[in-house]
N, C-alpha and C positions, 0 to 999 in steps of 0.2 A: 470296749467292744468285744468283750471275750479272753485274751488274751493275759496271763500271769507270768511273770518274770522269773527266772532262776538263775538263769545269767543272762550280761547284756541289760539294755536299762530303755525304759520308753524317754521320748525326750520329744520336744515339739519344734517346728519347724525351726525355731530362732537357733538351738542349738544346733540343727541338724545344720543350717547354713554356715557354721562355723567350722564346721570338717572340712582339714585340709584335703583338696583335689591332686592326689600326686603328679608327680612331671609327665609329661606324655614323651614316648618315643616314635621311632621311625614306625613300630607294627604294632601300638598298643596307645590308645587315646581313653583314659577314665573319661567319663560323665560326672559331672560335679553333682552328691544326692539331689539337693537341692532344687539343680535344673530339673531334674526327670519326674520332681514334684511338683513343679511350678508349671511344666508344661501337661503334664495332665490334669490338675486343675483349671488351666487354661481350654482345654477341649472339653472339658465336665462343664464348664459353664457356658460355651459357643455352642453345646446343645440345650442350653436352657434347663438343666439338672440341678436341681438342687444338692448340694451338700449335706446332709444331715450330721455325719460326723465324722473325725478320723483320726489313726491314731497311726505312730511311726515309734519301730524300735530301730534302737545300731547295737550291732556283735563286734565283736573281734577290736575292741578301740574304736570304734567308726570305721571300719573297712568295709561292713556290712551294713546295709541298710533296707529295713521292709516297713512298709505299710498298709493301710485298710482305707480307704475313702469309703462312707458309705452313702448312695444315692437314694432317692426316690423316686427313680424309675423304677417300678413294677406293679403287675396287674394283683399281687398277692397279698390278702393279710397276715399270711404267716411266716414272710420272709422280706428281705427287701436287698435290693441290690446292691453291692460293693465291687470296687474293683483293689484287686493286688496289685502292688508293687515291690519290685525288690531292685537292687541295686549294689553294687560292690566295689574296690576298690583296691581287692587282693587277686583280683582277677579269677577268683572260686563261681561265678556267678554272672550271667550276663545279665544286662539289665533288660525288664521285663515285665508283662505286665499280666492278669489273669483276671477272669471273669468269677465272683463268686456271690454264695448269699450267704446273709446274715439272720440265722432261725431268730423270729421274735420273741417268742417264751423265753429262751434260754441263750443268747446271743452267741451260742454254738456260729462259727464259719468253717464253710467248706467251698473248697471250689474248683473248678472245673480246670479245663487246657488251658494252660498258660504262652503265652504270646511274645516271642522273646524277640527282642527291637534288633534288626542287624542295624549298623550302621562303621563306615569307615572313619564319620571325621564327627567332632562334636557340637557345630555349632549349634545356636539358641534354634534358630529357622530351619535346619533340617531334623532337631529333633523331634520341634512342634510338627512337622509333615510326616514322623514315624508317627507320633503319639496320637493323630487324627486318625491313621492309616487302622493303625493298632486298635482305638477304641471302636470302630465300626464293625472290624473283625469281630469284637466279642459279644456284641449283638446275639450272632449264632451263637457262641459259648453259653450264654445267658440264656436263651432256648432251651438250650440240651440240655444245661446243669436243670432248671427247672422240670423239664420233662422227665430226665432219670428221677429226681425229687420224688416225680408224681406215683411213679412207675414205683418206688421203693418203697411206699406207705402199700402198697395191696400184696407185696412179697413176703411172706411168713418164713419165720427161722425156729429150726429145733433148736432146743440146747446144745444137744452137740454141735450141732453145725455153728452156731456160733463159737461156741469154743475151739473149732478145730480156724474157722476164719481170723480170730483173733491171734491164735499161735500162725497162725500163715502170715499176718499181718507184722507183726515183730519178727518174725523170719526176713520178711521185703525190707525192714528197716524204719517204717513206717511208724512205729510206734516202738519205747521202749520193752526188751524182755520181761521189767519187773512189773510192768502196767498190766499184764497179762488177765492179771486175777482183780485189780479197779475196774477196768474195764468192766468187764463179765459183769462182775457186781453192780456198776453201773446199767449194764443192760438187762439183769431180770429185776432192779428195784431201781429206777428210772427217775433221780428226785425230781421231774416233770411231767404230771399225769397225762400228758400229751404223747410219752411215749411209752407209754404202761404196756399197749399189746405190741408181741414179740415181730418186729416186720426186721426188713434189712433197713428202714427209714430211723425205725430208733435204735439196731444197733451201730448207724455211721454216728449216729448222734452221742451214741457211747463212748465213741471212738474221739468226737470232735470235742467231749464235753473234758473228755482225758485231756487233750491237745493244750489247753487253756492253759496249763502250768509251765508248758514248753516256755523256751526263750523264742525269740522269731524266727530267729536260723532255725530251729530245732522245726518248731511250728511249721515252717516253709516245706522243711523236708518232710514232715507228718502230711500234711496238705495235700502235695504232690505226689506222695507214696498211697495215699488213700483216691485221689482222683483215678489213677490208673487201677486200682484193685475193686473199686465200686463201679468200674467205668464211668465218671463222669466226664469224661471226655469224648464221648458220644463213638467208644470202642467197645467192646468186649470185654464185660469185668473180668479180674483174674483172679476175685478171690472165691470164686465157688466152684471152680475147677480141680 
């Protein structure tokens, strides 16, 4: 679905269930990955959504864990719905979930406000009542990512201006320093004629087509670093300031 490995490894549900759930204490209760995949599954199909595909990587040993479920809820041809998930175990990351799409040309993902599950205890039944909670919220997510989407295909970029956004972008953390000059390249020679003219639509696509090499932790953090800089979180981008 996009995504290339450099460290950390994709692995599928059966392995993921075999990561041990560390000991819980008095102020700190893990989520076992597993459950917090089982129960959004579990809400994905109590809305009569289809599954089309997904895919799960682990960082850190299995401390870390992210995902992609991708649905076919949406009105688009050129995109189609997924939601994120992430999960951890080093206590680096709360577990979480986000609204995103997946570009069909080029299975570029990007996505929007991410959803981050509070909860004090973990059982199976209160996490299925975050996970329901959670996926209705992103209904709106899925709006807005779509709508900024729309919005970024009629926005035109000079050269420079992309290039000073891209050095702004590895400044945030969002992408690496030496991507600087991939990127670029990638956005004036686009190997998808769908993003041939210069908008800010095809250079996030620059940005997310760069992403794909990350590991997931890395990815996660590129995702998030670009959601806030493109505004897809239905704020105030910060990167053309």
């Amino acid at each position: 679905m996009g995504l290339m490995m450099s460290e950390g490894k994709f692995v599928g549900r059966d392995e993921i269930a075999m990561v041990p759930t560390p000991t819980a204490t008095a102020s700190w209760k893990p989520v076992p990955h597993s459950e917090v995949i089982d129960a959004v599954t579990d809400v994905v199909r109590a809305h009569n959504w289809q599954i089309l595909d997904e895919q799960y990587g682990l960082a850190r040993d299995g401390q870390r864990m992210f995902g992609v479920i991708r649905i076919n809820r949406t009105s688009s041809s050129e995109w189609s719905r997924c939601i994120g998930i992430r999960n951890s175990h080093d206590r680096t990351i709360a577990v979480g979930l986000a609204a995103g799409l997946n570009v069909q040309v080029c299975a570029n993902l990007m996505f929007g406000g991410s959803t981050v599950l509070k909860r004090r205890h973990t059982s199976r039944i209160e996490l299925n009542g975050l996970v329901v909670e959670a996926i209705d919220a992103l209904e709106d997510d899925f709006l807005t990512l779509e709508t900024v989407a729309e919005d970024l295909k009629i926005q035109f970029v000079r050269d420079d201006t992309a290039r000073a956004a891209i050095v702004k972008a590895a400044e945030a953390g969002a992408v690496n320093s030496c991507d600087i000059v991939p990127i670029f390249r990638e956005f004036k020679e686009p190997r998808h004629e769908e993003f041939a003219e210069p908008t800010r639509w095809a250079l996030l696509n620059a940005f997310t087509e760069n992403a794909k090499k990350y590991s997931p932790a890395r990815a996660d953090q590129c995702y998030r670093g670009l959601t806030r800089l493109f505004g897809l979180d239905d704020q105030p981008p910060t990167l053309w300031k």
